[in-house]
N, C-alpha and C positions, 0 to 999 in steps of 0.2 A: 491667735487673738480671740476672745471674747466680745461679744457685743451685748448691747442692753438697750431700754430705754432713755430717754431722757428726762426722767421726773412724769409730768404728765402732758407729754407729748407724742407725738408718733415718731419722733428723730428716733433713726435706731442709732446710738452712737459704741465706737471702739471703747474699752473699760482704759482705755491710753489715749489722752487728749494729747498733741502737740503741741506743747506753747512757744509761739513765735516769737516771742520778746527778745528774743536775740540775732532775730532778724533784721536787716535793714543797713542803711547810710551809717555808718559813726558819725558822719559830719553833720549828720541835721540830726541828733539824740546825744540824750545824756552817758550813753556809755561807750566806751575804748572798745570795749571785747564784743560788739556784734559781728556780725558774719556778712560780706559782702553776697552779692547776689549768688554767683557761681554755689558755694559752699551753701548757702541756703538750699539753694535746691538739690543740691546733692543730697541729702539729711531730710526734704521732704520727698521725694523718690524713696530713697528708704524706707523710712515709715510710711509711704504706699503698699510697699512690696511686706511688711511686716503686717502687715491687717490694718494701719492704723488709719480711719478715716474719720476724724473730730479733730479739726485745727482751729487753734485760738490766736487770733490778733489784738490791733486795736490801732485806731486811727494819733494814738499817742503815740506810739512807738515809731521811732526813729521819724517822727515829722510825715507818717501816712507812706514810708515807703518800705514799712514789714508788709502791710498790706498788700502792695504793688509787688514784693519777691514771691509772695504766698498767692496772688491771684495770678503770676502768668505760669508760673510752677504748676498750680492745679488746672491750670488749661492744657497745659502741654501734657501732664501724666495723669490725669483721670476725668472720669465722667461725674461733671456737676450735679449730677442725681444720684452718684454713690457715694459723695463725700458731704460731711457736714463742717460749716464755715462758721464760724462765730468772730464777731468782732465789736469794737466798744466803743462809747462816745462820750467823750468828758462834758462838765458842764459850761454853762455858759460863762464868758470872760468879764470881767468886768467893764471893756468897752463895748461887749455886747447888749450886756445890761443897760451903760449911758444908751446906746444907741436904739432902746426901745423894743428891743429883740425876744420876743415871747420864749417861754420854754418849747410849745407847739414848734412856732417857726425853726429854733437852732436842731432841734431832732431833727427834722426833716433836711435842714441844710447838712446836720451833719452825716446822716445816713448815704444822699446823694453824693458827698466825697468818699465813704469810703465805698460806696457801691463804684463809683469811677476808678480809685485806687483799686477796687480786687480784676475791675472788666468783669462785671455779676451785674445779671437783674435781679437780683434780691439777696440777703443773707437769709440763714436759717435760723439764727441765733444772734439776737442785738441786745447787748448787755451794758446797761446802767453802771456805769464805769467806777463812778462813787458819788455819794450823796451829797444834793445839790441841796444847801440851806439859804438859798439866796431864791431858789424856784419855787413857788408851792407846789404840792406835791398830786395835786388836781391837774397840774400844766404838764407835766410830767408826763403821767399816765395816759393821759388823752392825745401827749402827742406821740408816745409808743403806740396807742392802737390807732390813733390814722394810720401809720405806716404801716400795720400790720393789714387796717383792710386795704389799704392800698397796693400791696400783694410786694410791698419791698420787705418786707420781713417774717419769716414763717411764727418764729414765738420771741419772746423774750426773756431774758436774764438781769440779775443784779449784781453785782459787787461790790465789796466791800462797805457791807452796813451791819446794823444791830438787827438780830433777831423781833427786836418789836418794831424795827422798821421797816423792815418785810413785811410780818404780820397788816402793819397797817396801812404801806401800800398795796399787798390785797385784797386786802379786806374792802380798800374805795373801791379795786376795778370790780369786785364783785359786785357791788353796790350798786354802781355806774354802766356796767353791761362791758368794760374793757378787757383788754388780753390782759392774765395774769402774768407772776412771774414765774418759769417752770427750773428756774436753777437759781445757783447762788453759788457765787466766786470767791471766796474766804483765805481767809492767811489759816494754814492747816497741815500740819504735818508731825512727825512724830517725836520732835522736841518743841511745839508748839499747838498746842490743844484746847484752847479756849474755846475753842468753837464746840466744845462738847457741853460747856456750859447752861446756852440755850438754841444756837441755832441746829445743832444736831437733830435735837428733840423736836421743835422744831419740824425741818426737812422732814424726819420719819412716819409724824403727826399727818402730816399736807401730801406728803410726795412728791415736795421739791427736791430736786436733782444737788447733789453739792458736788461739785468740780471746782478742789481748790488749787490755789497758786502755791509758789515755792513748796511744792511738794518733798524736794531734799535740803528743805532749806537752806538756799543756795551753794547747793555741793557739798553741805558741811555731815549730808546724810548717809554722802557716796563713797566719803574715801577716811583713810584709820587717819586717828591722831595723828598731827606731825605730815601728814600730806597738803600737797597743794596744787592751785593751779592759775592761770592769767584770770581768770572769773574771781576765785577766790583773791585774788591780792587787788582785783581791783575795783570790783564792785563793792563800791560804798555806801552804797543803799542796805544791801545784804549787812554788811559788816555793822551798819546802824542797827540791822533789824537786831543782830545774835552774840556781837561781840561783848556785850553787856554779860549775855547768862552762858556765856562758854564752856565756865569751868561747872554746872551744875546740867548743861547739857551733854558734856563732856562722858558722862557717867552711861548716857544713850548709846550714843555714837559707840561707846565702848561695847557695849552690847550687842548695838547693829553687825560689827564686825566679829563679834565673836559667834554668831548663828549665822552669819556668810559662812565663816571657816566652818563651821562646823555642815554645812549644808555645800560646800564644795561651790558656792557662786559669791556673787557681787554686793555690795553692800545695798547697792540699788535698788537690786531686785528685794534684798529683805525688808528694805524701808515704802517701797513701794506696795511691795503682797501686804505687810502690815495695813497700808493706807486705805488698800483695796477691800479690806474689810468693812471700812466705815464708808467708806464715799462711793458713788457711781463712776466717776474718772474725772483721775487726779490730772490737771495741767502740768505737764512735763515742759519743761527747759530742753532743748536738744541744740548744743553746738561744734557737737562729734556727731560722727556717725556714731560709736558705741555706747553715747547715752540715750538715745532709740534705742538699739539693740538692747540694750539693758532693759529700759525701762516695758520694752514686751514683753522681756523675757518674765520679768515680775509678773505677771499675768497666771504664768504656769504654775508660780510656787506655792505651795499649801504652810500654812505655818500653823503650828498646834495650840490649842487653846495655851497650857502652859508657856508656848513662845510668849503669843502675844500678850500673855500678862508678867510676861519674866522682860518684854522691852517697856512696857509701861508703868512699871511698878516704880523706878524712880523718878518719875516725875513731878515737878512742884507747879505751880502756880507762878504764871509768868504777865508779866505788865504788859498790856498793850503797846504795839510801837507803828513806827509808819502811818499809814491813812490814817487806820481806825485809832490810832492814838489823839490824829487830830480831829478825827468824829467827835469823841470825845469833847472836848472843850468845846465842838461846834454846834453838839448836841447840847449842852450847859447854858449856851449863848443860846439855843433855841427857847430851853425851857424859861429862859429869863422873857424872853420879848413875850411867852404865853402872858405868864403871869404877871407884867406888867399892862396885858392887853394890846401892847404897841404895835402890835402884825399881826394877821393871820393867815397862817400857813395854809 
């Protein structure tokens, strides 16, 4: 395993984040195929024993009990000062809202459940899950850096937003004397590239850390044409994000496997050492053991300039989908209430 920084922090993290999202209850989350507790931590011991210490939750996922498999798992198999935690906090609810509930206050409430759910006195890494167009973005900030001097949180991260909305939430903690944001969580991977657009440029500009999601774009990076699996047939999220541009991602994937065979490994690894080029450490899905295994093994692989522009070269231009599709429109509805002067954000 590799290690690095985290953007501009002192987190030394693995260039292989674990992402938990498949952790947890089926019965209190929206998916069929997560992994009950046992098999969780089976696959987080692994990726112990593989180098991998950066594990990503979020107090969404399955109803705050990924959190709860992934904080008694790292109690039981490692030292809280060798591993680095991250975890996420959605915005506030609409009865939160009726009920008066500041942006300041719901961070703090929410930080305390999932600091309960991991059994932690602090995370390392508390990331802005997605953007909150109902908060302004002063309440926001300010209630991330209480918690930071409050010592429940070492730094923070964002997810899933636009490049200038990064920009201009740090720009106020600068301004304001608050923690910045030292990552960013993005839809990113090798049949979906938007993110090279602006936030790339971006990250490189600042030295924001980018550790994105669906790094194999749900499976679809991992395995040849014509394969499948219970994730792939049943995650409909996934199947929203990609079944749309299939047949012109299809032309990828083709690729991905044919520098696997030709490199004697996984398509994984080739889609991953790809990714490893651009980003600091990609969020990994793990709900085998072998896609751990896999996804460290990417780590080792060197791919040569002509690879990497022989898997990027048929690439088009893809529409935004999922969150940031609905940023989008909620970013539109922002710019309307400026310009009619009706809020201020």
């Amino acid at each position: 395993m590799q290690y690095t920084k985290l953007g501009n922090s002192d987190l030394n993290v693995s260039r292989i984040c674990m992402g938990c999202m498949g952790f947890g209850d089926a019965a209190n989350g929206q998916h069929s195929w997560t992994l009950d507790e046992k098999h969780s931590r089976e696959i987080i011991k692994r990726g112990l024993e593989l180098g991998v210490n950066f594990f990503d939750t979020a107090i969404g996922y399955q109803s705050g009990t990924s959190e709860q498999y992934v904080g008694r798992a790292l109690w039981d198999f490692a030292k809280r000062d060798e591993v680095v935690v991250a975890t996420k906090f959605l915005p506030r609810t609409q009865e939160d809202i009726a009920a008066g509930i500041t942006g300041q206050q719901h961070i703090e409430r929410m930080v305390n459940k999932s600091l309960a759910n991991l059994g932690m006195d602090h995370v390392d890494l508390y990331i802005y899950h997605m953007w909150d167009y109902q908060t302004p973005l002063y309440d926001i900030m300010e209630g991330l850096n209480n918690i930071v001097k409050a010592g429940k949180v070492r730094y923070i991260g964002i997810s899933n937003c636009f490049a200038w909305q990064l920009a201009k939430a740090n720009a106020l903690a600068e301004k304001e004397g608050f923690a910045k944001f030292v990552s960013i969580q993005g839809h990113y991977n090798l049949i979906f590239r938007e993110e090279e657009r602006e936030m790339a440029k971006l990250c490189a500009e600042d030295n924001i850390a980018m550790t994105p999601y669906s790094a194999l774009a749900g499976g679809r990076l991992s395995k040849a044409p014509g394969e499948t699996s219970k994730r792939l047939e049943e995650d409909s999220y996934a199947k929203f994000k990609y079944d749309a541009t299939a047949k012109q991602d299809g032309v990828v994937i083709g690729r991905v496997q044919e520098l696997a065979e030709k490199h004697g490994v996984s398509m994984t690894e080739v889609s991953l050492a790809w990714l490893l080029t651009k980003v600091t450490a990609p969020v990994v899905g793990a709900t085998k053991l072998h896609h751990i295994e896999g996804a460290a093994k990417a780590v080792e692989l060197v791919l040569s300039e002509e690879e990497r522009l022989y898997l990027e070269e048929p690439y088009i231009p893809h529409a935004l989908v999922g969150v940031m599709a609905q940023n989008t429109v909620s970013a539109a509805k922002e710019k309307h209430v400026w310009s009619t002067g009706n809020q201020k954000i």
